[in-house]
MIDOSE-1310 file (N, C-alpha, C; in nm, 2 decimals, decimal comma, always signed):
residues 224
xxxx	+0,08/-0,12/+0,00/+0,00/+0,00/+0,00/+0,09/+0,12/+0,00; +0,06/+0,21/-0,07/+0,15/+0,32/-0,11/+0,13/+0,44/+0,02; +0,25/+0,49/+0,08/+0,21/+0,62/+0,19/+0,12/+0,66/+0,20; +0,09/+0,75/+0,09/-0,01/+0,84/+0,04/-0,16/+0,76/+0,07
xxxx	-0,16/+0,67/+0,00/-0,27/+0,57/+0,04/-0,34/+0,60/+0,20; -0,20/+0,51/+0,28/-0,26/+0,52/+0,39/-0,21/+0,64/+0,47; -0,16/+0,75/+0,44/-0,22/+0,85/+0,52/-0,37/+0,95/+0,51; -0,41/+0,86/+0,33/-0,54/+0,94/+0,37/-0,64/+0,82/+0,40
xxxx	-0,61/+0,74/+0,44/-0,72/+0,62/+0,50/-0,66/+0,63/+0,67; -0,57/+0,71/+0,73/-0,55/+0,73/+0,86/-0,63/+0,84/+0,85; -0,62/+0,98/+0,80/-0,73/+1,08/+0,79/-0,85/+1,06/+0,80; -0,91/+1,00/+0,73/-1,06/+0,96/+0,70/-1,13/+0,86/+0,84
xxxx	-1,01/+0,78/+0,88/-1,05/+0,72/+1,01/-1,05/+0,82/+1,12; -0,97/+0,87/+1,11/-0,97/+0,98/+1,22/-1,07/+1,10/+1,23; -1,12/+1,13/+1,14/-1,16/+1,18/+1,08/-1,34/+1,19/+1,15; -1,34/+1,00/+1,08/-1,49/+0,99/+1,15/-1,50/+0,95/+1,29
xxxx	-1,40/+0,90/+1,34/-1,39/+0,87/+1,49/-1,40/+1,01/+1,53; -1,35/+1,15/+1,53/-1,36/+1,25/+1,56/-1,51/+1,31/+1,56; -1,58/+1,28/+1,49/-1,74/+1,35/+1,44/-1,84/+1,26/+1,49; -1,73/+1,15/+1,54/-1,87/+1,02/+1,63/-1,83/+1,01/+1,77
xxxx	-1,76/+1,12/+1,80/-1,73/+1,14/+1,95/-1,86/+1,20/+2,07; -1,90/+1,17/+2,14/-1,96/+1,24/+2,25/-1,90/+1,33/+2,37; -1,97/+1,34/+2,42/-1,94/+1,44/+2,52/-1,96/+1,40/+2,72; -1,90/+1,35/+2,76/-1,92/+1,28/+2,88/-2,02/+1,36/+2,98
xxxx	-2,12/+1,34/+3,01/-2,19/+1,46/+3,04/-2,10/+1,49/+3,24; -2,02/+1,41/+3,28/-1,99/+1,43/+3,43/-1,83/+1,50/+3,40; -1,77/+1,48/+3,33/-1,61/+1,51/+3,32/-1,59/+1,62/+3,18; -1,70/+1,60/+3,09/-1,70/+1,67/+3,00/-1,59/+1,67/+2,89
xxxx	-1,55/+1,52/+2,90/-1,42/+1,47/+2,77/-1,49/+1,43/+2,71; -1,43/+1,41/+2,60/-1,47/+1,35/+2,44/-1,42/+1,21/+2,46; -1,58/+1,16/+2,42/-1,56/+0,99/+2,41/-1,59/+0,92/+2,29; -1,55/+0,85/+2,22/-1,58/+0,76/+2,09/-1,62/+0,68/+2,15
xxxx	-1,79/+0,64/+2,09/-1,90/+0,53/+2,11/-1,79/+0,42/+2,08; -1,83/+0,32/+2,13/-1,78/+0,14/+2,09/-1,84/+0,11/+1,97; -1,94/+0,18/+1,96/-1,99/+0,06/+1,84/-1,97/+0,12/+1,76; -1,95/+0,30/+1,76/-1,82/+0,36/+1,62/-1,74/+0,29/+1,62
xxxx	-1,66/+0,25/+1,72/-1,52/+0,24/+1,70/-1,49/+0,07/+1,69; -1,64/-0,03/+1,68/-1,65/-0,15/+1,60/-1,65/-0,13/+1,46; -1,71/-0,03/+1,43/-1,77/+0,00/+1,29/-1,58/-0,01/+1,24; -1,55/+0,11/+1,27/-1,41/+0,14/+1,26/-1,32/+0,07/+1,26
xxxx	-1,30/-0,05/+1,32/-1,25/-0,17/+1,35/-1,26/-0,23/+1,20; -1,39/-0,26/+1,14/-1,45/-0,40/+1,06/-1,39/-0,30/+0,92; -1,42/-0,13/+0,90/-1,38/-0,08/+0,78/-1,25/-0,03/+0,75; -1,19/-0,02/+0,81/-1,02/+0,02/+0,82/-0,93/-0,11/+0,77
xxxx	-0,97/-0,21/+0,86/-0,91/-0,35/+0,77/-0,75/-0,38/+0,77; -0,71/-0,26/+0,91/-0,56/-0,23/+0,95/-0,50/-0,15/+0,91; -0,57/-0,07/+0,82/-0,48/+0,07/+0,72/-0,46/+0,17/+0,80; -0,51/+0,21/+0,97/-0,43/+0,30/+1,07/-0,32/+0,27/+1,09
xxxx	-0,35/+0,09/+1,14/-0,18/+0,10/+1,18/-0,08/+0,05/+1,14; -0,11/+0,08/+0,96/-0,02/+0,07/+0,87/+0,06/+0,14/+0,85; +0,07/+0,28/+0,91/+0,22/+0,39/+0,89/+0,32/+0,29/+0,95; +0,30/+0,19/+1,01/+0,42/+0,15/+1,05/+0,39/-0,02/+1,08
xxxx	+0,46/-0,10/+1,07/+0,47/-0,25/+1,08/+0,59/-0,25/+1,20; +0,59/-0,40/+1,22/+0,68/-0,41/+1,29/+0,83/-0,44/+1,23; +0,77/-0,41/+1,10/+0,92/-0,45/+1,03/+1,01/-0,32/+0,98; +0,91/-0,23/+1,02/+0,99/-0,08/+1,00/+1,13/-0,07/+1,11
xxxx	+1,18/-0,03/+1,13/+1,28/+0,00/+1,19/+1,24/+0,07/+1,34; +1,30/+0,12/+1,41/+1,29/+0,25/+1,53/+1,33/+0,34/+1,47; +1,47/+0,30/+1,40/+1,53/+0,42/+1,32/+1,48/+0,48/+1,26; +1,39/+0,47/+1,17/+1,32/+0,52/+1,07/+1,19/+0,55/+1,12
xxxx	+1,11/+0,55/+1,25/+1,00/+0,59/+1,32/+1,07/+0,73/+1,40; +1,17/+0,72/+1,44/+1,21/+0,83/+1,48/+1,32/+0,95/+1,42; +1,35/+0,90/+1,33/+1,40/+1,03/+1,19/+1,28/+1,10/+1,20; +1,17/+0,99/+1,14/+1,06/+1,07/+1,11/+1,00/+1,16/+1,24
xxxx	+0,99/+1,12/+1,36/+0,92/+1,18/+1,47/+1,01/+1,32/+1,49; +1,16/+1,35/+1,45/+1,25/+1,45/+1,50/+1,20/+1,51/+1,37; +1,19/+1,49/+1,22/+1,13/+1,56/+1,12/+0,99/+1,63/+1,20; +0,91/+1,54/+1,24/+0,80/+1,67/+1,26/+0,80/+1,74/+1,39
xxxx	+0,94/+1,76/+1,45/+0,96/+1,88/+1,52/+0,96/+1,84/+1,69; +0,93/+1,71/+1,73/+0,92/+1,64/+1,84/+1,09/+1,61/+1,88; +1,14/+1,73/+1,97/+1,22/+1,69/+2,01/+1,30/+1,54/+2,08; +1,42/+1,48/+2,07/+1,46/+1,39/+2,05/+1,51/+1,39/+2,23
xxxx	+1,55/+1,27/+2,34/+1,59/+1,34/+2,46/+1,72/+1,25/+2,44; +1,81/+1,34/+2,51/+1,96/+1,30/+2,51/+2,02/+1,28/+2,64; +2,13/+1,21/+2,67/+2,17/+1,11/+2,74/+2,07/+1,08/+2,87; +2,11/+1,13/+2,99/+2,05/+1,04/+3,11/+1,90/+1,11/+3,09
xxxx	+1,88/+1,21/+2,99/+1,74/+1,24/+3,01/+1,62/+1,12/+2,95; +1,68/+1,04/+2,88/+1,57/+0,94/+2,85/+1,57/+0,87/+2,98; +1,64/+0,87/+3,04/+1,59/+0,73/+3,14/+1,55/+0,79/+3,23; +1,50/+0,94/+3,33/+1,45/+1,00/+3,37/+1,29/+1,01/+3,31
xxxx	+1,30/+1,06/+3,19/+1,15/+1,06/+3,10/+1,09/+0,90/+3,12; +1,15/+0,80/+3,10/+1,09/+0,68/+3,14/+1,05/+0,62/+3,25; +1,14/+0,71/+3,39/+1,08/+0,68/+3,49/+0,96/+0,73/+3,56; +0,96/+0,86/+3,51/+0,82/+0,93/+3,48/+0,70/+0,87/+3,41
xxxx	+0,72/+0,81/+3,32/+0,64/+0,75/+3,22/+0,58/+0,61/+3,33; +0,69/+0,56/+3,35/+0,63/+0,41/+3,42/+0,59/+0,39/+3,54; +0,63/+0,53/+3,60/+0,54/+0,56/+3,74/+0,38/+0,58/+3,70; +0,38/+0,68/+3,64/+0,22/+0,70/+3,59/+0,17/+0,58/+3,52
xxxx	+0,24/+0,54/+3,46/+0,13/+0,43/+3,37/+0,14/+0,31/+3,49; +0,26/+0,25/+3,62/+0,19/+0,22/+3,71/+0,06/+0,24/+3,80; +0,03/+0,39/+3,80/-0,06/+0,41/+3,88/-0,18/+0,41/+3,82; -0,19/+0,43/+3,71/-0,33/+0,39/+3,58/-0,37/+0,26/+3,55
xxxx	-0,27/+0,19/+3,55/-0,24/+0,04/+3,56/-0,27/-0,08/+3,68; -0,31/+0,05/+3,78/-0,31/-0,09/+3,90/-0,45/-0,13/+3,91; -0,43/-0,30/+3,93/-0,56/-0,37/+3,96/-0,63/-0,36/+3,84; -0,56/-0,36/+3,72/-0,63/-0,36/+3,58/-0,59/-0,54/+3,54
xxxx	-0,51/-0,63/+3,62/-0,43/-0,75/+3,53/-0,30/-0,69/+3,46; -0,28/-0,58/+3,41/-0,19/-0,57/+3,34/-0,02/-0,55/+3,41; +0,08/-0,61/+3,39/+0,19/-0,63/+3,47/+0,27/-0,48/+3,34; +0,36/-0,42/+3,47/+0,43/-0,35/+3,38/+0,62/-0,36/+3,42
xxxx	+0,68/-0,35/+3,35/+0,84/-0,42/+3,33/+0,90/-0,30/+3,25; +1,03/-0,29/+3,40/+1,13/-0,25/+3,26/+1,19/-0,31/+3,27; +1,24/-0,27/+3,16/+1,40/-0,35/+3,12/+1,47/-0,17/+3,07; +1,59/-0,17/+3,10/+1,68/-0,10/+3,06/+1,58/+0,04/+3,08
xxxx	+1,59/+0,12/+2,96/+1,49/+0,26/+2,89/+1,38/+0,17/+2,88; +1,31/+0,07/+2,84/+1,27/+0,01/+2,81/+1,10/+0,00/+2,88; +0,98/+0,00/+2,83/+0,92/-0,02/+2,92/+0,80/-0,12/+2,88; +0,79/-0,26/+2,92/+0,70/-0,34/+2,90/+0,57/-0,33/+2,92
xxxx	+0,44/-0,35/+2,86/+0,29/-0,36/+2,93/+0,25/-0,54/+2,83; +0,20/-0,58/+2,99/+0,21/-0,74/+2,95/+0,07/-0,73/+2,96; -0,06/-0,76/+2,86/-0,16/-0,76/+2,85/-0,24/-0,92/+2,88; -0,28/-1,01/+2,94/-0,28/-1,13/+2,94/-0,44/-1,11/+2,89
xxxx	-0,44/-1,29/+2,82/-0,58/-1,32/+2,67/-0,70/-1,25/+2,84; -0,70/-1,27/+2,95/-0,83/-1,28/+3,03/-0,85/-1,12/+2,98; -0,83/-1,05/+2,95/-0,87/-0,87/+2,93/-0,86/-0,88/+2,80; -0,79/-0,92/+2,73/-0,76/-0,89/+2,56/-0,85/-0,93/+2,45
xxxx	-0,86/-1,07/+2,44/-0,94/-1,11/+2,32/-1,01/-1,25/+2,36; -1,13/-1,27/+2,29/-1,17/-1,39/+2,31/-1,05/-1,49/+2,26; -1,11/-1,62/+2,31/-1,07/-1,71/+2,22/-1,09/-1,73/+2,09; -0,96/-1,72/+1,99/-1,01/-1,73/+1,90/-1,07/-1,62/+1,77
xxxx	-1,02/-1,49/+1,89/-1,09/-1,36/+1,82/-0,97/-1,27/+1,81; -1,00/-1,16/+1,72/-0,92/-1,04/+1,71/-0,98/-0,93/+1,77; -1,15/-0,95/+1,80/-1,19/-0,82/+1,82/-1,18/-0,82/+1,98; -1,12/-0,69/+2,01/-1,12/-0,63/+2,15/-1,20/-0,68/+2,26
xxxx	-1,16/-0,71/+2,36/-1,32/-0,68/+2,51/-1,37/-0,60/+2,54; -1,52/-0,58/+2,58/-1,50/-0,43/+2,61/-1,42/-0,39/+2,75; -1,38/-0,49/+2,82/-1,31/-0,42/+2,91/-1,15/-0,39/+2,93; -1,18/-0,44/+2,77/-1,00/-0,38/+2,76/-0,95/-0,23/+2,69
xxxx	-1,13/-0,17/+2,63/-1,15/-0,04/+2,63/-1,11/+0,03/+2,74; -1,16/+0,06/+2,85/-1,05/+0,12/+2,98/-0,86/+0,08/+2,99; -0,89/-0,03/+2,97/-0,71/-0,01/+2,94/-0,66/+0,06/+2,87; -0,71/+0,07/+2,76/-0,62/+0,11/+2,64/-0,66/+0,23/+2,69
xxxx	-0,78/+0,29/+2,71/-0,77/+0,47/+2,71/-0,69/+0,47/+2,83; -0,63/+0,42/+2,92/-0,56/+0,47/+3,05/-0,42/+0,49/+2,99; -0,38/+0,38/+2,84/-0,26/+0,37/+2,83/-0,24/+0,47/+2,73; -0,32/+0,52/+2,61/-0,32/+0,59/+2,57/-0,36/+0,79/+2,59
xxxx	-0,38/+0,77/+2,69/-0,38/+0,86/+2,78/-0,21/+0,89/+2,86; -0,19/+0,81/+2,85/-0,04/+0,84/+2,93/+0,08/+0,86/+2,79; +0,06/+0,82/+2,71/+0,10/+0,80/+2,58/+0,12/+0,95/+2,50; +0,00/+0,98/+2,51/-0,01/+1,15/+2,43/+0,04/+1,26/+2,55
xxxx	+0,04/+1,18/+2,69/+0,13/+1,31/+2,78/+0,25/+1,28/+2,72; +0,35/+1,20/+2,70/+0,50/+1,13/+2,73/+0,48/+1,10/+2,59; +0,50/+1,21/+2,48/+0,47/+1,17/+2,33/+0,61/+1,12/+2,29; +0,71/+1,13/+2,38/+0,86/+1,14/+2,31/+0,88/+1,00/+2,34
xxxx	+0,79/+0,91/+2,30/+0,90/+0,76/+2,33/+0,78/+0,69/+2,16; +0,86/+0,59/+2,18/+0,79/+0,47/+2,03/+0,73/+0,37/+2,09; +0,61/+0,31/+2,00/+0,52/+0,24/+2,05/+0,51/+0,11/+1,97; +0,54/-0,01/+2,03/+0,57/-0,12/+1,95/+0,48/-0,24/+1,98
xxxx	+0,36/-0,24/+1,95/+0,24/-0,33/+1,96/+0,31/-0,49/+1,88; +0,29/-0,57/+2,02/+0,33/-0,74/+1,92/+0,20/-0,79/+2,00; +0,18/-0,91/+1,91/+0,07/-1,02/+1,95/+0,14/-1,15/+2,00; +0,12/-1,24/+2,07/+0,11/-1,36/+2,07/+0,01/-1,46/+2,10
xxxx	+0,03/-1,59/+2,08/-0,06/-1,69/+2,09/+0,02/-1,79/+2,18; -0,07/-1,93/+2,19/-0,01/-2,06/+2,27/+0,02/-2,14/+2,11; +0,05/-2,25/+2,15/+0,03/-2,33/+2,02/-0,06/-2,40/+1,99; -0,15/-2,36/+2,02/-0,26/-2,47/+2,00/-0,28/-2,42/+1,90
xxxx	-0,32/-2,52/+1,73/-0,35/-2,50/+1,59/-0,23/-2,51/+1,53; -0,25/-2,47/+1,39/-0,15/-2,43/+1,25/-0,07/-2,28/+1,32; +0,10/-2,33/+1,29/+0,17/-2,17/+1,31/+0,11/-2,05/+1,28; +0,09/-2,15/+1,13/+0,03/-1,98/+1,00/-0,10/-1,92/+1,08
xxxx	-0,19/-1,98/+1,14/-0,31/-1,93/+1,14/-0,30/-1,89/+1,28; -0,19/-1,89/+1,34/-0,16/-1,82/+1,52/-0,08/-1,70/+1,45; +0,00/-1,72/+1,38/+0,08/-1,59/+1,31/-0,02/-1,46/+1,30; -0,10/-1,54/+1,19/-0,20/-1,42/+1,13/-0,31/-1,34/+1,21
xxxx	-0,35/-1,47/+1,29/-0,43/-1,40/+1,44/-0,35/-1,35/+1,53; -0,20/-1,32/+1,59/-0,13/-1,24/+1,64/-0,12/-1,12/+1,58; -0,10/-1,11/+1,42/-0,06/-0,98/+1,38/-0,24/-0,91/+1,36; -0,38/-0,98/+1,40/-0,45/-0,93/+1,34/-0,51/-0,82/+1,52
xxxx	-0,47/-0,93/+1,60/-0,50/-0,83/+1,75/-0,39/-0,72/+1,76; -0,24/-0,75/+1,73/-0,18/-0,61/+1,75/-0,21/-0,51/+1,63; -0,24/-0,51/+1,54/-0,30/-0,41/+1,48/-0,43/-0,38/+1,53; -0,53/-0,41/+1,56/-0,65/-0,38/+1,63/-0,63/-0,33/+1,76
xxxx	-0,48/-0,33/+1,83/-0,48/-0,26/+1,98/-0,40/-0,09/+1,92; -0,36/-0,12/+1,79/-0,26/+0,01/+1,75/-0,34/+0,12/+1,71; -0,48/+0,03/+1,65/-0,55/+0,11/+1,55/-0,66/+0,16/+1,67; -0,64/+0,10/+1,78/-0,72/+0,21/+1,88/-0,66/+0,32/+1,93
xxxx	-0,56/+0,27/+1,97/-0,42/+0,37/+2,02/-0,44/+0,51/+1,94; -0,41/+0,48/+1,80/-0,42/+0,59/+1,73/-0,51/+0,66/+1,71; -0,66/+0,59/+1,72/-0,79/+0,64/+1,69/-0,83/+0,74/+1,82; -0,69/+0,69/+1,95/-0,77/+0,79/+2,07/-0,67/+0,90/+2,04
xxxx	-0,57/+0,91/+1,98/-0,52/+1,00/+1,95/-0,35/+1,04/+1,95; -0,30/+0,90/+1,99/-0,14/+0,86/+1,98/-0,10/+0,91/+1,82; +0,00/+0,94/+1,82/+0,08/+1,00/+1,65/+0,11/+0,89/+1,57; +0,00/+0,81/+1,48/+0,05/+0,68/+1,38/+0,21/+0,70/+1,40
xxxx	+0,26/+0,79/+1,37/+0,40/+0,74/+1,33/+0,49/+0,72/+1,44; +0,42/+0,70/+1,52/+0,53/+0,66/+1,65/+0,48/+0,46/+1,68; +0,41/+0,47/+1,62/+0,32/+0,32/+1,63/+0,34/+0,19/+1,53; +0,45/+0,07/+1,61/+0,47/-0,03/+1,49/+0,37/-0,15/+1,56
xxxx	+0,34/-0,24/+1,44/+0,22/-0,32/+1,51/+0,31/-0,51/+1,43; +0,28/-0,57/+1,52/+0,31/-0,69/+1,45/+0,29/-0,78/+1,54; +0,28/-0,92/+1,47/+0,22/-1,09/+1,56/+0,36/-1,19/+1,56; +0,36/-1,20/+1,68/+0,47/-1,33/+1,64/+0,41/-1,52/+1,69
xxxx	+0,31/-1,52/+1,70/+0,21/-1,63/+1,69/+0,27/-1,69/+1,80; +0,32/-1,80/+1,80/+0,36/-1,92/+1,90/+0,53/-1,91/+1,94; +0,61/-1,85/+1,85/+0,76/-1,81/+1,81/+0,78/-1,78/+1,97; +0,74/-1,65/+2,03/+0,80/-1,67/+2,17/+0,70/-1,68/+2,30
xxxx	+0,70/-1,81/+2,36/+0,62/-1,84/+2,45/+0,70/-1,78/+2,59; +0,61/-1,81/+2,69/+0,68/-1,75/+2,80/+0,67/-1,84/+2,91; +0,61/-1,88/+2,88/+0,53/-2,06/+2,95/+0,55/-2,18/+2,87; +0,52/-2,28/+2,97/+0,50/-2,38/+2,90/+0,40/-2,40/+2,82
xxxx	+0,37/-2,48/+2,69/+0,22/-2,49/+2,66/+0,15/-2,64/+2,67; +0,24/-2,68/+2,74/+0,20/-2,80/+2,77/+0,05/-2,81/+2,86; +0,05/-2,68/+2,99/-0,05/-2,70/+3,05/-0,12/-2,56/+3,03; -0,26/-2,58/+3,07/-0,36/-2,49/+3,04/-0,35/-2,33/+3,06
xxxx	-0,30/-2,31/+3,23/-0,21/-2,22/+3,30/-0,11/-2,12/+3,18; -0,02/-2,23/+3,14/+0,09/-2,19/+3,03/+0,06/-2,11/+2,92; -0,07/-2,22/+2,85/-0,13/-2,16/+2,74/-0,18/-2,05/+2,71; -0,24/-2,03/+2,84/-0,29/-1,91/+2,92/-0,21/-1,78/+2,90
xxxx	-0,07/-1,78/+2,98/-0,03/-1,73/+2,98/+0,12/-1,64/+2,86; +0,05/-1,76/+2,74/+0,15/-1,72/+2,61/+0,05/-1,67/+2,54; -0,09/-1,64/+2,56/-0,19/-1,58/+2,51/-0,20/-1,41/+2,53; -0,11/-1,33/+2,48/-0,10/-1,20/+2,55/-0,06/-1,10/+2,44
xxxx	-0,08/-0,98/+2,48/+0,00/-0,91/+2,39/+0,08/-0,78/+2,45; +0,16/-0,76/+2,40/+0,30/-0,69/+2,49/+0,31/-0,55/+2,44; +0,30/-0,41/+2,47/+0,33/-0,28/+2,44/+0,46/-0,26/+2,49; +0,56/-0,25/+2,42/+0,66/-0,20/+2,42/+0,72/-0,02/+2,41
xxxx	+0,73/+0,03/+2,56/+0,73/+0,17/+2,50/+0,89/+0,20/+2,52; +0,93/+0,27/+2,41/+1,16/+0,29/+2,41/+1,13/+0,45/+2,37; +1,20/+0,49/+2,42/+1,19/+0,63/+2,41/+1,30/+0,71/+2,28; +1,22/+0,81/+2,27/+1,29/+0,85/+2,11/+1,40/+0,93/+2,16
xxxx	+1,53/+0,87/+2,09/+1,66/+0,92/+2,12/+1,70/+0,93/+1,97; +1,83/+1,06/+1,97/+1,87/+1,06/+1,85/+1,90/+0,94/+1,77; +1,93/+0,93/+1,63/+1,99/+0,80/+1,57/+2,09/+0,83/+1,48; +2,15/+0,71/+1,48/+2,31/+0,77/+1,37/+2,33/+0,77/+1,23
């Protein structure tokens, strides 16, 4: 699909997610109905969170992010910005299921299948709608980092068809991200099916728990 393509099929989504928003009548924020943003889901077909795959680079998500004028943070200031970042999204995060990790700059959100997706399915829960706005909400404060949506599965079935249902939930968790209002171009989306488990899948427990999907947030530093 050619750029051009999909930056005006990210417009047009955005576009109507914007004009099918409401108005919370107690807090007075703007909310996108669910069943817009099913509609939105079944007609996009993944062309949001096509500015970026998981096979694009960081490098090349963040040239582009310092091109449109989003300063870059240099030395010990990324790992301060991240500690910031992962304090809040702890505190947004608690008693939701969701486990949060760093590693290094690095900052993990471990989504497990019980909040994410049916069995079997790509489409959302609704109660994984509150997660994602808590996470995307912390996201558009702390714009200076990259957002790296992966999928997985257990093994149960064909590789191919855990692959394809991996890459079809992390683009479905990207394509909300962006629809609440995260910058496409900071957002890569990709499935790696059964490839890395974290459990065994021998027992149910296991299966369970290689059933997940992982937000990876790295913060935008210059590149060479």
């Amino acid at each position: 699909m050619k750029k051009t393509t999909i930056i005006l099929m990210i417009f047009v989504t955005g576009l109507f997610v914007f004009q099918s928003c409401t108005t919370d009548p107690y807090t007075r924020e703007k909310q996108t109905s669910r069943t817009v943003w099913g509609s939105v889901i079944g007609g996009a077909a993944g062309a949001a969170a096509g500015a970026a795959t998981g096979r694009d680079s960081e490098s090349r998500r963040k040239r582009a992010l310092i091109g449109l004028g989003i300063g870059a943070l240099a030395g010990g200031a990324a790992g301060a910005y991240m500690d910031r970042q992962e304090a809040l999204l702890r505190q947004r995060l608690e008693a939701t299921g969701v486990s949060v990790t760093r590693v290094n700059d690095r900052i993990i959100l471990n989504m497990p299948s019980n909040i994410t997706f049916e069995t079997d399915s790509a489409e959302l829960k609704p109660q994984f709608y509150d997660v994602l706005n808590s996470v995307s909400q912390v996201l558009e404060e702390y714009d200076k980092t990259l957002v790296n949506v992966v999928g997985h599965t257990d093994s149960t079935g064909a590789a191919s068809y855990n692959k394809t249902l991996s890459e079809k939930r992390a683009r479905n968790v990207a394509q909300y991200l962006i629809a609440q209002g995260v910058n496409p171009t900071r957002v890569a989306a990709d499935g790696m099916g059964e490839e890395q488990p974290v459990a065994s899948n021998q027992t149910p427990e296991g299966r369970q728990a290689n059933r997940r999907v992982e937000i990876t947030l790295a913060p935008l530093t210059e590149t060479g």
